[in-house]
Every structure is written in structure tokens, then in C-alpha cells.
C-alpha positions as CSV (number, residue, x, y, z in Angstrom):
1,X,0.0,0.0,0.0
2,X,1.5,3.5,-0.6
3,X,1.8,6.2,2.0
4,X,-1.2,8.2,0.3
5,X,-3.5,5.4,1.6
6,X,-1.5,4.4,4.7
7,X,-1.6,7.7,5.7
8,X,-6.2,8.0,5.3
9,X,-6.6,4.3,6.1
10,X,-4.8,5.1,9.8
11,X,-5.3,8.8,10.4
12,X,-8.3,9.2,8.7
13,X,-9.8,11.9,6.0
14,X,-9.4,14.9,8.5
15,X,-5.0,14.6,9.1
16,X,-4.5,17.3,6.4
17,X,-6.9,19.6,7.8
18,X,-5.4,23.0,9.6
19,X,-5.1,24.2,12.1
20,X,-4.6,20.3,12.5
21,X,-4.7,20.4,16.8
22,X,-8.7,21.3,16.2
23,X,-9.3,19.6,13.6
24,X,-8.0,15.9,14.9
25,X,-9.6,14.8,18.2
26,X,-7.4,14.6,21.0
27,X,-4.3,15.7,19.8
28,X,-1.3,17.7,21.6
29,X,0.1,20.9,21.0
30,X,3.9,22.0,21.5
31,X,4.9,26.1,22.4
32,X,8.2,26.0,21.1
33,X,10.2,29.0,20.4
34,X,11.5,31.7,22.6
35,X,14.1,34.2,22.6
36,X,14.6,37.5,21.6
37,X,16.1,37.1,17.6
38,X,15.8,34.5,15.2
39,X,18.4,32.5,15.6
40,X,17.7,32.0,19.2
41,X,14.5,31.3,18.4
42,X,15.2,28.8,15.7
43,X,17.6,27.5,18.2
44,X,15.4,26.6,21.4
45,X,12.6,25.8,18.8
46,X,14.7,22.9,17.6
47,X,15.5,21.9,20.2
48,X,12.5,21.7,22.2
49,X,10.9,19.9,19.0
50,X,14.0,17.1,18.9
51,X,13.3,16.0,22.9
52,X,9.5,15.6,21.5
53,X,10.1,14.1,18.4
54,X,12.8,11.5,19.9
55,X,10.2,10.2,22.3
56,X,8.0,9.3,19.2
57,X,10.3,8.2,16.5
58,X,12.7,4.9,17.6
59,X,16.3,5.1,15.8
60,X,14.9,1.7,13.8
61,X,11.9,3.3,12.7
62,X,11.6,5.0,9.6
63,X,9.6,8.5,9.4
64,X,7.5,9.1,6.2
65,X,7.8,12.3,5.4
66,X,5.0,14.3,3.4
67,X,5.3,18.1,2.3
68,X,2.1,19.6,1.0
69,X,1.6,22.4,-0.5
70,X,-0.7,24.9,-2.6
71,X,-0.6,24.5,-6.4
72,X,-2.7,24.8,-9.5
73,X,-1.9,21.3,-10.7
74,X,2.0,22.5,-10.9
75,X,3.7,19.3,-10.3
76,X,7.0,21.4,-9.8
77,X,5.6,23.7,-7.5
78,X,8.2,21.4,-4.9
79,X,11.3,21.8,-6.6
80,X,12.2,24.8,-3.8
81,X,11.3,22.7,-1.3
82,X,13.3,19.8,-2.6
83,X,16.4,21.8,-2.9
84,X,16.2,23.2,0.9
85,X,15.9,19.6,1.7
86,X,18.7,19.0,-0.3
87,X,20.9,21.9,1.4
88,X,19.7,20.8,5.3
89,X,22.0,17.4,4.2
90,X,18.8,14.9,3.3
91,X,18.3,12.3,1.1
92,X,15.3,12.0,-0.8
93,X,15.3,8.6,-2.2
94,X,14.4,7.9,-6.0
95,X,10.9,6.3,-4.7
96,X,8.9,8.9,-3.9
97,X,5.0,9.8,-4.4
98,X,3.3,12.5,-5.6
99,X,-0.7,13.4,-6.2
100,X,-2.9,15.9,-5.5
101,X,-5.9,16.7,-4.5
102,X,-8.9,19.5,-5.5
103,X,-9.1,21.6,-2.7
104,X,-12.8,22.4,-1.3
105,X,-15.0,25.6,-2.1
106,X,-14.5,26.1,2.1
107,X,-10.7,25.7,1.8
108,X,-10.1,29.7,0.4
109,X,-9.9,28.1,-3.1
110,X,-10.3,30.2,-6.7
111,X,-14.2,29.5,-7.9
112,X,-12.8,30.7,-11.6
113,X,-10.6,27.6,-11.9
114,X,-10.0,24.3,-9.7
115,X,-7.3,24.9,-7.3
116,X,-5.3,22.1,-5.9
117,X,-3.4,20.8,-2.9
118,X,-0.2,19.0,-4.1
119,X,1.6,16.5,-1.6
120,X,5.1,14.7,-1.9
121,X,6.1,11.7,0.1
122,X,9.2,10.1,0.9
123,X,11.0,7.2,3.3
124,X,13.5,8.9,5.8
125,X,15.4,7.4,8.6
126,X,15.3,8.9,12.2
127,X,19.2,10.1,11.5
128,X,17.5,12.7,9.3
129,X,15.0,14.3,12.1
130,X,17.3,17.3,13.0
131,X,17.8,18.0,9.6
132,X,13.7,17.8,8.8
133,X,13.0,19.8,12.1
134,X,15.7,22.4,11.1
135,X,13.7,22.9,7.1
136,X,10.6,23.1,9.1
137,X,10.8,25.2,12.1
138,X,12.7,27.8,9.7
139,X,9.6,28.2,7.8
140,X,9.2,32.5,8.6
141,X,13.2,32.5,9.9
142,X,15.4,31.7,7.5
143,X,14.6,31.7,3.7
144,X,17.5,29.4,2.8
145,X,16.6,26.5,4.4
146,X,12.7,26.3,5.0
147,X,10.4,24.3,2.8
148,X,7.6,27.0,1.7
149,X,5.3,24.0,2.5
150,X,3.8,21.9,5.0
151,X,5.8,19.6,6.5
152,X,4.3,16.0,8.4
153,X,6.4,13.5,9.9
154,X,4.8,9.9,10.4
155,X,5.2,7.3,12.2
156,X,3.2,4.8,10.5
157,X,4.2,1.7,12.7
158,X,3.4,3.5,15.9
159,X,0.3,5.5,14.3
160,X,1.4,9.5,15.4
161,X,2.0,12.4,13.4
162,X,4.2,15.1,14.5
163,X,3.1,18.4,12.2
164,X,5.8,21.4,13.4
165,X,3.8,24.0,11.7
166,X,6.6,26.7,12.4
167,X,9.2,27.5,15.2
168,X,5.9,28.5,17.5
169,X,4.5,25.4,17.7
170,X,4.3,22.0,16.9
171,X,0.9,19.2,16.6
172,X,0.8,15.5,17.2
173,X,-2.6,13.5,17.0
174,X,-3.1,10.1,15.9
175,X,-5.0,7.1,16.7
176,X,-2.2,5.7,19.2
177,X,-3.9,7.3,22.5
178,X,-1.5,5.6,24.5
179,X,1.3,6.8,23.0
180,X,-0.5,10.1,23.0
181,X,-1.0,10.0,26.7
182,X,3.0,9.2,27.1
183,X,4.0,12.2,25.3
184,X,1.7,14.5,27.4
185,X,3.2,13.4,30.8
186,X,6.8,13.1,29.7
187,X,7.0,16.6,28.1
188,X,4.1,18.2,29.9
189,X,6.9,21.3,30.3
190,X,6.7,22.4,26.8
191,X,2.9,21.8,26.3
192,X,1.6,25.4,25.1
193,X,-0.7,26.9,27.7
194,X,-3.4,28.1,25.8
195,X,-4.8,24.9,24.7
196,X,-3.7,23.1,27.6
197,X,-7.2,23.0,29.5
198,X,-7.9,20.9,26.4
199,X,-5.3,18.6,26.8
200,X,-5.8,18.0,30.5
201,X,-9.6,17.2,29.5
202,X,-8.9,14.3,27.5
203,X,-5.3,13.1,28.9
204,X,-4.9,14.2,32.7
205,X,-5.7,13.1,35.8
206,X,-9.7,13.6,35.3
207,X,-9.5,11.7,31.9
208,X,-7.8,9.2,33.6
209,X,-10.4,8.9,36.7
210,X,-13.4,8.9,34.0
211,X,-11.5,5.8,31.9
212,X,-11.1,3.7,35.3
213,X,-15.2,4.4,36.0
């Protein structure tokens, strides 16, 4: 099976919807950067991001990576995003997969002419996370090396996404509550505080009283 119907067959039709926190039930959500310029932003963004990231993707495990982006059809609309990759030291691996999808009338789409959202898939190994994380989290920092596109990492094995949007923030949902649930108490630090009533709600201690009723 390829990762287009991997990825809908265990995250379901909704894991490409943004903001993706609100739009997945009972995700988590990351604060991330902080500091006064870019670079120390960039800096404690990665880093916070990497702690997270390392308790969900195993060194054997390998992270399928999918960039999405906007695109009239424009099957090279990637190329930039390919070459950042290519700068930030990563592979990408003759076997990729590429398709698109319409976008909908809600999405902010052109009603003259069908507009389109166009995604790019690729097998990684978990040596490659800084370098991913770095392309991502640069994404309003650093015009070099950011992706000018979405950028998911999955873990299809373990069934979690982690979705840094920018440095501010990162989102992981998926099916795996458990693994979910791990996540929220390990790195409970960096959770960011405005959503965090929701978090508590479905993974602390009352969530965990209501489960043993």
C-alpha cells in the first residue's frame, strides 16, 4: 500500500486539515520558540521539538515524510522545497509519491478555476530528524533553508504524526492514545498553555479517573 492510503486508512480523511490540533480529536500541542532574535529562536525551537520528536520516532523506525503544499496542478511547484531539503544534508530517495488533491470551495480556493493541494512523500530514517526539524521550524526564519510548505512526519508503525507548523509550535494527534498519553506526561513542560485546558480534559488526571469508571 503506498503512504497516500497508509496515511487515510490510519489517520483518517481529517490529518491534512489545519489548524490540525482542532481539527483531529485529541491531539497535543507544542509552544516552542522563545528568545529575543531568530536564531535563538530557531535554536530553542529545535530543540524543544528534537526532545518531543525523539520520544516518538525509535532510531529503527523509519519516518514518512509528506510536504504539502498549494498548487494549480503544478507538479514542480516542490522543486524549492526539494532543494532546501537537499541543502539541510537529506536524502530524498528515488521512490517517492506524488498526487494531488482539489481543494474544497470552504478551503479559500479560486471558484474561476479548480485549485489544488499538491503532496510529496518520501521514506527517511530517524538520523535525518534534525535535519527535517531544522527545514521546518525555519519556515518565517530563514529563507534558505525552509520548505515553503507543509511539513508531516509519520510514524506509520506506531500511528502518530508530529506536524511542526513553524518555530511557535508543533501538533501530534493520531490514533495511538497511549502513546499520546506518554507524550503528554513526559514533556508536559513544553505543552503550550493556551490549549492546555484541552489537553488535560482528555489526557490528565480527570481523563484518567473517568477511563477507570
Amino acid at each position: 500500500m503506498n503512504p497516500r492510503d497508509r496515511i487515510r486508512k490510519i489517520f483518517g480523511t481529517t490529518i491534512f486539515n489545519r489548524p490540525l490540533f482542532y481539527a483531529y480529536p485529541a491531539g497535543l500541542r507544542f509552544g516552542l520558540s522563545e528568545g529575543e532574535d531568530a536564531s535563538e529562536q530557531l535554536a530553542v525551537a529545535l530543540r524543544k521539538s528534537q526532545a518531543i520528536c525523539k520520544s516518538i520516532f525509535a532510531d529503527d523506525h523509519v519516518i514518512t515524510v509528506c510536504l504539502r503544499t498549494y498548487s494549480d496542478d503544478n507538479r514542480f511547484c516542490h522543486r524549492k522545497s526539494l532543494l532546501a531539503l537537499r541543502r539541510a544534508g537529506i536524502h530524498i530517495p528515488a521512490q517517492r509519491w506524488l498526487w494531488s488533491e482539489e481543494r474544497d470551495e470552504d478551503d479559500g480556493c479560486d471558484e474561476a478555476r479548480p485549485d489544488y493541494w499538491l503532496y510529496l512523500a518520501f521514506e527517511s530514517p530517524a538520523t535525518s530528524l534534525e535535519a527535517l526539524l531544522t527545514c521546518a521550524l525555519a519556515k518565517d526564519l530563514d529563507e534558505e533553508i525552509h520548505t515553503c510548505c507543509d511539513l508531516y512526519l509519520f510514524d506509520l508503525e506506531k500511528g502518530v504524526v508530529a506536524f511542526p507548523y513553524d518555530d511557535r509550535g508543533m501538533d501530534v494527534v493520531g490514533p495511538n492514545a497511549e502513546a499520546l498519553r506518554n507524550l503528554y506526561h513526559i514533556h508536559q513542560e513544553y505543552m503550550l498553555g493556551y490549549d492546555l485546558e484541552i489537553m488535560e480534559k482528555t489526557f490528565g488526571p480527570v481523563a484518567l479517573d473517568a477511563r477507570k469508571i
